[in-house]
Structures are given as C-alpha cells and as structure tokens.
C-alpha positions, -999 to 999 in steps of 0.1 A, spaced: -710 -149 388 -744 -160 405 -774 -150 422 -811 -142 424 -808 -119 390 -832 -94 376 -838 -97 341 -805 -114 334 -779 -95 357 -748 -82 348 -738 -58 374 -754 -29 396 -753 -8 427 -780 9 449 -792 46 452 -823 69 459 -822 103 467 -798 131 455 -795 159 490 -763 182 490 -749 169 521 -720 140 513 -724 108 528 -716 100 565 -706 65 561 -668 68 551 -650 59 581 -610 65 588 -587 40 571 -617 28 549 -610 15 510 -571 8 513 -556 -19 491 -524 -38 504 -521 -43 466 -495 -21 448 -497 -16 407 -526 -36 404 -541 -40 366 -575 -54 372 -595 -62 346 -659 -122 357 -668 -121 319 -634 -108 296 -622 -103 330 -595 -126 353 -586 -140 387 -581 -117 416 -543 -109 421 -531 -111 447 -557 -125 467 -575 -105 492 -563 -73 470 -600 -64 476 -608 -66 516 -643 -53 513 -654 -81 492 -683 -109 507 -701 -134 495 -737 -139 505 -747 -171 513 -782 -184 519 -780 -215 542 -744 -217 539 -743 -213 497 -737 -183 479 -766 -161 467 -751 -127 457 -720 -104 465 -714 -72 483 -691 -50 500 -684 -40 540 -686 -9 552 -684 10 582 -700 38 597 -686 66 618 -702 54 651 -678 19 639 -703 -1 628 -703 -27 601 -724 -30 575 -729 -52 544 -747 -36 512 -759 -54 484 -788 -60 463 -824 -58 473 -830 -87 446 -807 -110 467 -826 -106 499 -863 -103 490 -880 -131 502 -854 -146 522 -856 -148 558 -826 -129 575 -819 -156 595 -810 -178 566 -784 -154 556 -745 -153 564 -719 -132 552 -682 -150 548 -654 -117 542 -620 -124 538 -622 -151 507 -605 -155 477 -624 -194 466 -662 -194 469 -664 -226 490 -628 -233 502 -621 -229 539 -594 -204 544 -572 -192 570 -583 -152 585 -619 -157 567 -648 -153 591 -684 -158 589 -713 -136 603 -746 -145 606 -772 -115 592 -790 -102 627 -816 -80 603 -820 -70 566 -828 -36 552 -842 -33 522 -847 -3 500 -883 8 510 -888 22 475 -876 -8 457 -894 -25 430 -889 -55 412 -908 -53 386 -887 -21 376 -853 -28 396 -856 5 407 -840 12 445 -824 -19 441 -805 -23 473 -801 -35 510 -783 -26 542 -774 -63 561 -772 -57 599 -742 -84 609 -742 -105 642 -714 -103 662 -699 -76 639 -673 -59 667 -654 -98 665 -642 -81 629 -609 -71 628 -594 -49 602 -564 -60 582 -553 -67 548 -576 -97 540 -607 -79 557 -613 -37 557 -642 -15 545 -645 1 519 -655 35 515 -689 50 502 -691 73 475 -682 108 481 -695 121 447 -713 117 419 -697 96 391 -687 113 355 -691 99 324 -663 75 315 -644 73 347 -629 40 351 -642 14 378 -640 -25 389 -665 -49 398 -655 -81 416 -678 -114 420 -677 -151 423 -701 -154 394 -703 -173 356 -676 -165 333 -700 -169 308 -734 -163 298 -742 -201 303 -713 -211 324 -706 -221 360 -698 -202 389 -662 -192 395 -646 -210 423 -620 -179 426 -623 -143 433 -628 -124 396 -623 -88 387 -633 -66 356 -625 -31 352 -649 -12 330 -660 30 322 -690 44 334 -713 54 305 -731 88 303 -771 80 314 -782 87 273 -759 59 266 -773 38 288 -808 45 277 -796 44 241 -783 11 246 -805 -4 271 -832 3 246 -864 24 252 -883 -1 271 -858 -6 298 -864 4 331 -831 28 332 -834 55 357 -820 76 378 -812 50 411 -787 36 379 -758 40 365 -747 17 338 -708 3 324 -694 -17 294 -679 -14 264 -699 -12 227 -679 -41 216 -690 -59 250 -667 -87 264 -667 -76 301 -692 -80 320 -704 -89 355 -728 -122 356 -750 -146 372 -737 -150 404 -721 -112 408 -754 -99 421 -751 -73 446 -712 -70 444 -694 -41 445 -686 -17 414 -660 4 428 -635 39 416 -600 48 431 -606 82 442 -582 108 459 -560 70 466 -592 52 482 -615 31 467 -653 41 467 -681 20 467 -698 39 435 -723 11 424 -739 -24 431 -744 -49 409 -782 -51 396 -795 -65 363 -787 -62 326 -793 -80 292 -772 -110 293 -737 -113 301 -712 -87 285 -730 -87 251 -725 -65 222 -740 -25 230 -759 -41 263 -738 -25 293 -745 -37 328 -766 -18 348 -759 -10 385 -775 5 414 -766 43 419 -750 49 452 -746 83 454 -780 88 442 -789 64 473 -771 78 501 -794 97 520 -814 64 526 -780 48 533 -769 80 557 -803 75 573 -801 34 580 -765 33 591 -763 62 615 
C-alpha cells in the first residue's frame, strides 16, 4: 500500500501525551459497521468485504493521486476531521491535498464517494523525522458540513483507552501487496495483535527508534503486514461494539517480514494534542 514512508513503512498511528482525562473526540453514532460477521484479515491480508464495510476509511491524494491513508473522525462540536501521518503531509502544501471517503478502488469513480479539498494541515508539533516520533496530522477539510453520514461514509471513533498486549486489531490501505509490488487498486484489510512494547523493542532491534508515541503489531512468523502505500491509514479495535481508531500507520522494516512488526503511531498516547486541535 503506498505513500511517503519512513524507513520502509508497514503500518502506524499517532500519539503524544498520556493525561487522565479520555478523549473528547468520540462523537454519537461514531465507528459503526453496516457489515455483520465480518472476518477481516494488504500483505497476507485480502480485499475488503463487502465494500464500504469500513466508512471511515480515505485516501489521501496529492494533486489528485494517492499519497497515504487515514481515517474521519468527528468531534463533539460536529466537526470533521481527517488524521493521518505527519510523514504524508510534511512538505506538502495543504492546498495540494484532497481527501476522497467513501471508496472501495483507488482511482475508480464511484457512486456516494465525495472529495474534499484540505483547507489547513496540522501536524504534530513534536514530530521528528529523523526518529518518526509524534508521527501524525490533523487535516482541516473544506466544505466538510456537505458530508453526510451513511453506510459508505461515517467516523470512526478515537480511542477511549489504552491498548493491552495482544488485543486483536485491523488496518485497511490501498497499498503494495508485497514488499516490491504495486499498489492495490481495491480496498485491503489485515487483522493483526498488538505486541507488548519489549516485543517491539526486542524485535525492532536496539537501534530502532521505538518509543512511547508507538505501538507496534505482527506476527513472529510475519506474513501480514501493512505496506507502501498504507501510510497514515487507520489501525483500528472493536471495542464495547464500536470500532476505535487505536493506531496510524507509521514505518517499519520492510513489508510483513519475519520478527519485524509494523510499527504505528500511538493514539491514545496522542490524544491530548488531538483533544487540543479538534475542540
């Protein structure tokens, strides 16, 4: 799946601080499915079914081509938001940028999809790139309130915990299937665990830039992995019969490879900065 990638991306989400208050992003009716029984599984993963069973879901596009992924969300005041990746923005003039929600192909035209252009982008203040570290960004969306909520287009909701150490989460993207392949031209999942941070260390090796705006996911015998391409995309956990937006798709060694997990941006670690942009 493709994208501006650090190191050589596999997947990621954003997050900073770690307050006591939960997050003030998760607005009603936020992270519903239409989809019932769904099994999903980008690299060792498969194609999205049914299609839009993943509303939040965009694709960044930089003059018109996809960049990166990410997710909507909304905050109480009604507002919507796009988060993704600070790598996919940096260096990009916001008013290059577009969001198209309510896609299943990357670059087939499709009835209920809608494009917005990006009115301002917010990226983490603390993020490096050198590191990865704080490694994501709030997009401000033009003409948001012409969004309309349904089963192909809906938020999804932010995290409302902290993650725990094998808990079971998806990550979605347009990107490679492979370490060297193309870009999908259909909606993938994966569904992978979420690894204890001495894992991920272990793992990642001991001069990785794992820390505590990560959280990391994969298997030892690798296979599934987010890719080029999936940048910025959601990594997301059914919780209490919502999904959550627990992660963002950041960097990693490769694609799916043996003991080399993907590595994400922490979102709850990152929601005071979050709490503080949107509202």
């Amino acid at each position: 799946m493709e994208g501006s990638l650090a190191l050589a991306l596999c997947l990621v989400v954003a997050a900073s601080a770690a307050p006591n208050s939960a997050p003030l992003i998760t607005a009603p009716n936020c992270g519903l499915t239409a989809a019932r029984g769904a099994n999903p599984f980008i690299v060792g993963g498969a194609e999205v079914s049914p299609r839009y069973k993943w509303p939040w879901i965009g694709s960044l596009r930089s003059s018109g081509s996809h960049i990166c992924g990410g997710a909507l969300v909304k905050s109480i005041a009604g507002t919507y938001y796009f988060i993704t990746a600070a790598h996919c923005t940096q260096g990009t003039n916001a008013n290059r940028l577009s969001v198209k929600f309510g896609s299943h192909f990357r670059t087939s035209s499709e009835a209920g999809s809608i494009t917005l252009n990006v009115a301002n982008k917010i990226e983490h203040p603390n993020y490096n790139p050198s590191t990865i570290q704080n490694d994501i960004a709030i997009l401000v969306l033009e003409n948001s309130q012409s969004i309309v909520e349904s089963d192909q287009i809906r938020p999804i909701c932010y995290a409302s915990r902290d993650h725990y150490d094998g808990e079971e989460c998806t990550v979605i993207g347009w990107g490679t299937t492979s370490e060297s392949g193309s870009l999908a031209s259909r909606l993938q999942e994966a569904s992978k665990p979420i690894l204890s941070d001495s894992q991920c260390s272990s793992d990642l090796g001991s001069n990785s830039y794992y820390s505590n705006s990560m959280l990391c996911s994969g298997y030892a015998a690798g296979g599934v992995d987010a890719c080029q391409g999936d940048s910025g995309g959601p990594f997301f956990c059914q919780r209490n019969g919502v999904w959550e937006l627990v992660g963002v798709v950041s960097w990693g060694y490769g694609c799916a490879r043996p003991g080399r997990p993907g590595v994400y941006a922490d979102n709850w670690d990152l929601r005071d900065w979050v709490d503080n942009e949107i509202n």
